[in-house]
N, C-alpha and C positions, 0 to 999 in steps of 0.2 A: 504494500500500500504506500504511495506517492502521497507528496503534498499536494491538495487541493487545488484547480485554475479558480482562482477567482476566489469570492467568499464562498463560507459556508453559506449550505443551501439544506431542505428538506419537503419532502412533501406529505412527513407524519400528520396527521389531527390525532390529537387526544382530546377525548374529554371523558375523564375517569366515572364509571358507571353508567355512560351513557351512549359511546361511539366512539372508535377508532379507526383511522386506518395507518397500517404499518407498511410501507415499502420496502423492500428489501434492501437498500442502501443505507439503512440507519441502524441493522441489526449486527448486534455484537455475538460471541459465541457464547456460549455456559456449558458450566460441568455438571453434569446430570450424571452422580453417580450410577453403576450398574451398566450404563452402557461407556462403550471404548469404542476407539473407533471410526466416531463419527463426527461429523460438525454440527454442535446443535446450537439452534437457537429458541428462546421461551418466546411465543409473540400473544399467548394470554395466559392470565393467571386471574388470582381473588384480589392483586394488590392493581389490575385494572378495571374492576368490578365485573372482573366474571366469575361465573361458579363452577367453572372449566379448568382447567390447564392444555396449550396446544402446545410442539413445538413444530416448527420445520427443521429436516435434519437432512446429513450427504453423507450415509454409509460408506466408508472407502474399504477398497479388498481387504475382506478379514472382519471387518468393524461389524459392531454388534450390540447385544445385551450380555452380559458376563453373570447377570442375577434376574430373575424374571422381574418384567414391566410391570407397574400396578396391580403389587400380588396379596395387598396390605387387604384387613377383609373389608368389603363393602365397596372397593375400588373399582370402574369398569373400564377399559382400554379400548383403543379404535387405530388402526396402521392403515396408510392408504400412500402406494406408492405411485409418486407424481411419473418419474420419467428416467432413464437411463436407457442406457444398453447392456446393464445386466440385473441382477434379479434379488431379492431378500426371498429368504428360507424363516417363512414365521411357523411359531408353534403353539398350540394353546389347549389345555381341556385333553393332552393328549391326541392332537393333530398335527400336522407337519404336512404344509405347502409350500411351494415356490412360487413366490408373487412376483412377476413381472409388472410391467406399467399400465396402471388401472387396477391391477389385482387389492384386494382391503382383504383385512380381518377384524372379529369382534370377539375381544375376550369378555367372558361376561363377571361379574363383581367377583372379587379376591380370586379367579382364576392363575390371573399373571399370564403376558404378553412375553414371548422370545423371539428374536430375529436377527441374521445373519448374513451379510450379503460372502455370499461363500463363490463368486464370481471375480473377473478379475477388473470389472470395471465399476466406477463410483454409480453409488442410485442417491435418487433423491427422494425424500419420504416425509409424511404430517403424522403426526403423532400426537393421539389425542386420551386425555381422562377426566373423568370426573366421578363424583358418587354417586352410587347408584340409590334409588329410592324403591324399597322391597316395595312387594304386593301380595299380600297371601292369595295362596292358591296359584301363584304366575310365577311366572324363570324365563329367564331370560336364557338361550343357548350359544355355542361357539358359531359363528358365520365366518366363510371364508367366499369371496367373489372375484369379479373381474367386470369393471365399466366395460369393458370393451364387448363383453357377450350378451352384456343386459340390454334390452329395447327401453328405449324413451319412448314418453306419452303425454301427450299433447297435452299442456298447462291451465287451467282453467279456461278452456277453450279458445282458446291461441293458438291460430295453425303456426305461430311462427318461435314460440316458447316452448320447452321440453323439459321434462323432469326424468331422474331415475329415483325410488330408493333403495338406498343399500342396504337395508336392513330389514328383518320383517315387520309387522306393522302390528302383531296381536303386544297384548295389553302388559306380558314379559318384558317388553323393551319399555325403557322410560324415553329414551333417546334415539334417535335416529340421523342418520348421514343421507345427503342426498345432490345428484349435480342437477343445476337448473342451468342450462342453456337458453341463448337470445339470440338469432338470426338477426341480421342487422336490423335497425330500426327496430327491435322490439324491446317489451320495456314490458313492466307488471301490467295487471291488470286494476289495481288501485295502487292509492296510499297503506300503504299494511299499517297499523297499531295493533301490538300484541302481546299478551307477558313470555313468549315464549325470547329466549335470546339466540342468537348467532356466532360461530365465528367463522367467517367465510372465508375461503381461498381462493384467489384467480386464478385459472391455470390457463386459460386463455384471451387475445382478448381486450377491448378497454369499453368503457361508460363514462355515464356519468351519473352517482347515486347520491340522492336525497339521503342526507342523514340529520336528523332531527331537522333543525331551518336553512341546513347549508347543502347547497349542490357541490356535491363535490367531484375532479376529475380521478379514473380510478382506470387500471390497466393490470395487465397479467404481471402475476408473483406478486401484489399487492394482497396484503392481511387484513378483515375488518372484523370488528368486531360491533356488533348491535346490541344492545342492551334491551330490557324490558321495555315496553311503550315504547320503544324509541320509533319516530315515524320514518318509512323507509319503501323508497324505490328505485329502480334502475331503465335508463336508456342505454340500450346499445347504441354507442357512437363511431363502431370503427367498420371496418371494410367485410372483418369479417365475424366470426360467429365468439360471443361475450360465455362465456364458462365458467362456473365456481362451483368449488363442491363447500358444501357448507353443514353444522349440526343444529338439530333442533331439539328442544327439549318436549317431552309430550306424553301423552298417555297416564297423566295424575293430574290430582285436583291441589290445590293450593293448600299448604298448611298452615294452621293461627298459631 
């Protein structure tokens, strides 16, 4: 890393419990014990008012988890590899795949998440937990997938917006992952206000999204995070097709 042309510049917004967006040129690294190996970065936590933890991470050959991922109990994990040209060997509940680009897994509460890019080329990968909130009589199970094999379906009636989710949708799951695609010119179908929160990923891509009273401009590998009520929408503003995979929280009632 070179000194700077010109002054410092940024195109973070914070506003602590309410809305973020994180670009990737402001993110530093952290040591996330357990795992070795990799380059991580934290881009939410509780100390940005979420009730999440994400990072984005660059498995290099070899590089891994040395102790299982959120195996602590009540914990649940979520791997979704963005892109490389080689592959994470994740494990969970007693499974063991090869995830390629697109490929996710879902460990479910104090399971614990393992993975290992055992290839000789860097990947790149989100890394997601938070805690899970029981339901009696409901479980939540291991999922393993691949974006690339799943069909999308058409977004509240939107021939030009798509959805996938990656997870299944019965009453087991408190949380679910999902990509929402925008063909150019597309954009929601309202203003959303919701208690559910966000934190979304660009993987492809640029807009411009409503977050609380600011428009903001937003492009691929950009981080956001939405908070409860936060009001929120997006224009596709580029040439070609706007992509983020993002989590939602769902399936319980609010607790006093």
């Amino acid at each position: 890393m070179a000194y700077p042309e010109g002054l410092l510049k940024t195109r973070a917004v914070i506003r602590p419990g309410e809305y973020a967006v994180i670009p990737p040129e402001g993110r530093v690294r952290n040591v996330i014990p357990g795992i070795e190996g990799c380059n991580m970065s934290i881009i939410a936590s509780p100390k940005l008012g979420a009730s999440f933890v994400q990072y984005v991470g660059t498995a290099l050959p070899g590089g891994g988890t040395v102790a299982p991922f959120a195996q602590e109990p009540g914990v649940e994990a979520f791997l979704y590899v963005m892109d490389g040209s080689g592959a994470l060997t994740a494990a969970t509940c007693g499974q063991k795949h090869t995830l390629a680009p697109g490929g996710y897994v879902f460990a479910p509460a104090g399971k614990g998440l393992e993975f290992t890019n055992t290839t000789n080329a860097p990947v790149r990968f989100l890394l997601y937990k938070q805690r899970y909130i029981a339901l009696p009589g409901h479980e939540a199970e291991a999922v393993f997938g691949n974006t690339a094999t799943m069909e999308e379906r058409i977004y509240e009636d939107m021939a030009n917006v798509f959805i996938r989710d990656l997870l299944p949708t019965h009453l087991g799951f408190d949380m679910n992952m999902h990509t929402l695609s925008f063909d150019p010119a597309g954009c929601h179908p309202f203003v959303e206000t919701h208690v559910q929160e966000h934190g979304a990923y660009l993987l492809e891509g640029e807009g411009i999204y409503l977050l609380g009273a600011e428009w903001i401009q937003v492009q691929k590998e950009d981080f956001i995070f939405f908070g409860p009520y936060t009001p929120q929408a997006v224009y596709a503003t580029g040439r070609g097709r706007l992509t983020y995979i993002y989590s939602k929280d769902c399936n319980r009632d609010v607790a006093l």
